[in-house]
C-alpha positions, 0 to 999 in steps of 0.5 A: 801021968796025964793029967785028969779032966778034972785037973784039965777044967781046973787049968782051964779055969786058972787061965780064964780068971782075972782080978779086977780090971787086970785082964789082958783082954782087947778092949776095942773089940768091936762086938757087931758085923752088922750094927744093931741087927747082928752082933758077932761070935753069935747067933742071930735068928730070922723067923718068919713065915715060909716064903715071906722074904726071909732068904732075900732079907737074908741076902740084902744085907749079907751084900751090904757086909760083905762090899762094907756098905751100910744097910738101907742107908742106915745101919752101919757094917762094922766087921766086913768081911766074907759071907758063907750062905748055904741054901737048902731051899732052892737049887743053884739054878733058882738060887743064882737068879736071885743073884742076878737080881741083887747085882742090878743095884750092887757091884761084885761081891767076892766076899758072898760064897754060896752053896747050895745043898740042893746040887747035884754034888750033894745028892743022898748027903745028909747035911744035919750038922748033928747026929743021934749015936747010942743015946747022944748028940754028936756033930756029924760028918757034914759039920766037921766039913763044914769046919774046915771050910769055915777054917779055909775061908774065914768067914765073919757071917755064915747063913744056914737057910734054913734051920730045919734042914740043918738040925736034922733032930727034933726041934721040940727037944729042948735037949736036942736043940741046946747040944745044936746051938752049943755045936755053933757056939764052938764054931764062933769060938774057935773060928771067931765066926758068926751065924744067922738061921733062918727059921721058918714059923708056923702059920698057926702060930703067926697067926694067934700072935698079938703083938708079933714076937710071941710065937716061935716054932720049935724049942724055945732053947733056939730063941734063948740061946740066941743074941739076937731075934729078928720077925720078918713079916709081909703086911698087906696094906690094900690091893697091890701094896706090901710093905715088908716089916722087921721086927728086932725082938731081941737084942742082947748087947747095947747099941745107940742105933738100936733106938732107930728100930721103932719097937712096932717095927721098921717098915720097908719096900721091897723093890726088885730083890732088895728093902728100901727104906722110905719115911713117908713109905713106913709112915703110911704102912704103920698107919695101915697097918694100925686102921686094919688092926682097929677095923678087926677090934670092932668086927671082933667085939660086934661077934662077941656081942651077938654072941652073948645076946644069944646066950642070955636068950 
């Protein structure tokens, strides 16, 4: 006789449980790919506005994972390994010039795989990794092939670039969306596996941000669910000059190198593809960026002021 699911969960149960410290379980499991920005068998969210830099942020450091080099010089690669970027944002044609500029400062990487969803190939194919079929979310057709390509190559990071164009669903639904991030979680699970999405913000929503984290598109089940949230944003500092700032707003596990990440953010050049980080550069940028904050204070509490005159006249 089969047995019952009931019965199914319970040995599930039996075989997951331990006493005490009696567990057979690796104890030098390394828990991040790339230290403290992304942790492994997870999944890590990158916001920010559309055509901030995101995707190349993405592939600066999917380089330094992948050759095993340390990221802007300071953050260390602990899990080297393949790297799977899938773009539905631009056609390999565009996709691949971005490439040619990232190898001006990085040798060959046989361990970044890119796809982009734009190619011919993929012409009428819907790649929502999940599906709406009489009243339930389930994975699609794209997601079971995605899995067996995660199986073939064995990748330790997968980028989806971006979120929108895999969910495929309703990014408000908080019940859409936990089935989505679960369908993930099986695939860290069962492949031992990572994702980064890409996600991009609303205007509106950057905007009316105080302190740079608050807003989020879409569900806030996505940032729940997550391991780690970072805010990528261009911060202009005067006419001719950018500065690139990443934010790490939420990191779920313990890390010493998290205390390098200030938590205004970590200023950064971006030169010709990749970030650069400068003391004197992000010294200057965070100064910049504080004056103009002071200078938009005043102006506001001068309006509020006029304001108020007029209302008691």
């Amino acid at each position: 006789m089969a047995e019952s699911p009931v019965d199914q969960l319970l040995a599930k149960l039996e075989k997951a449980s331990f006493i005490d410290d009696e567990a057979s379980i690796n104890r030098d499991y390394e828990p991040w790919i790339l230290e403290p920005l992304i942790p492994f068998q997870s999944v890590t969210i990158l916001d920010g506005l559309g055509g901030s830099g995101k995707s190349w942020f993405a592939m600066d450091l999917c380089y330094s994972i992948g050759l095993g080099q340390s990221f802007l010089g300071i953050f260390p690669v602990k899990r080297q390994g393949p790297v799977m970027y899938f773009t539905a944002e631009e056609v390999p044609e565009i996709f691949i010039k971005r490439i040619d500029m990232l190898r001006k400062y990085y040798p060959a990487n046989k361990n970044f795989i890119w796809t982009s969803l734009l190619h011919e190939e993929f012409d009428g194919v819907n790649y929502s990794l999940c599906v709406e079929y009489r009243g339930t979310i389930i994975p699609s057709p794209f997601y079971d092939a995605l899995e067996k390509r995660i199986s073939k190559v064995k990748p330790v990071l997968v980028v989806l670039d971006s979120l929108i164009n895999f969910f495929g669903l309703d990014e408000n639904s908080s019940k859409e969306a936990r089935d989505f991030m679960e369908f993930l979680r099986r695939l860290t699970r069962r492949h031992k596996t990572s994702f980064l999405l890409l996600h991009h913000q609303s205007k509106e929503g950057m905007r009316n941000q105080a302190d740079d984290v608050i807003s989020f598109r879409g569900s806030g089940v996505f940032r729940e669910q997550s391991r780690s949230r970072l805010v990528y944003k261009n911060i202009k500092l005067e006419d001719g000059v950018i500065a690139r700032k990443v934010i790490l707003e939420k990191n779920n596990y313990y890390s010493k190198i998290k205390e390098m990440i200030p938590e205004d953010g970590l200023y950064l050049k971006f030169e010709g593809g990749i970030h650069i980080y400068d003391r004197n550069f992000a010294e200057y940028a965070k100064a910049k960026e504080e004056e103009k904050k002071t200078k938009g204070k005043k102006k506001e509490n001068k309006s509020n002021g006029r304001g108020n005159v007029r209302a008691v006249l």
